[in-house]
N, C-alpha and C positions, 0 to 999 in steps of 0.2 A: 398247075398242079401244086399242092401244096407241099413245104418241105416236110421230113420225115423230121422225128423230134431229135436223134440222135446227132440230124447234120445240119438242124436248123440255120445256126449261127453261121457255119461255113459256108455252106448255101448263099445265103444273105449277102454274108458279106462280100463273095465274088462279086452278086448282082449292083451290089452297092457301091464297088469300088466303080464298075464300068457307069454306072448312074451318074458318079462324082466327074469321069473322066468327060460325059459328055453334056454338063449341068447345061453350060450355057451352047449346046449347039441351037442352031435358027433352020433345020430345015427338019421341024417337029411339025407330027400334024395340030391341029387343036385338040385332040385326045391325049395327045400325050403331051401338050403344055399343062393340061390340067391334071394328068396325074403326077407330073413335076411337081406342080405347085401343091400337090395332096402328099408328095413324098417328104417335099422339105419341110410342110408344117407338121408331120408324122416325125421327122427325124429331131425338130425343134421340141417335140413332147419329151420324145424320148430323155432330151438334155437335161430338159428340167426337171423330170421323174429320177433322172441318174443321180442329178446333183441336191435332191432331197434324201438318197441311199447311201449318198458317199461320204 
């Protein structure tokens, strides 16, 4: 479900912190190694988009 606009960011970032906590667990299926690997190049955009606005 998608976040609502108002709570996007809170939202997010809960999911994001548990994301971080479990970066390198090894008992992933290969679905969700591959949306690891699609989160971190997503979060690596984000850095670089940041640090061209800051």
């Amino acid at each position: 479900m998608a976040n609502m606009g108002y709570c996007r960011f809170q939202n997010t970032l809960t999911d994001l912190r548990d994301c971080k906590d479990n970066l390198f667990a090894e008992d992933l299926s290969v679905e969700e190694v591959k949306a690891r690997e699609r989160l971190v190049a997503i979060c690596a955009e984000i850095m670089e988009e940041w640090g061209e606005t800051s």
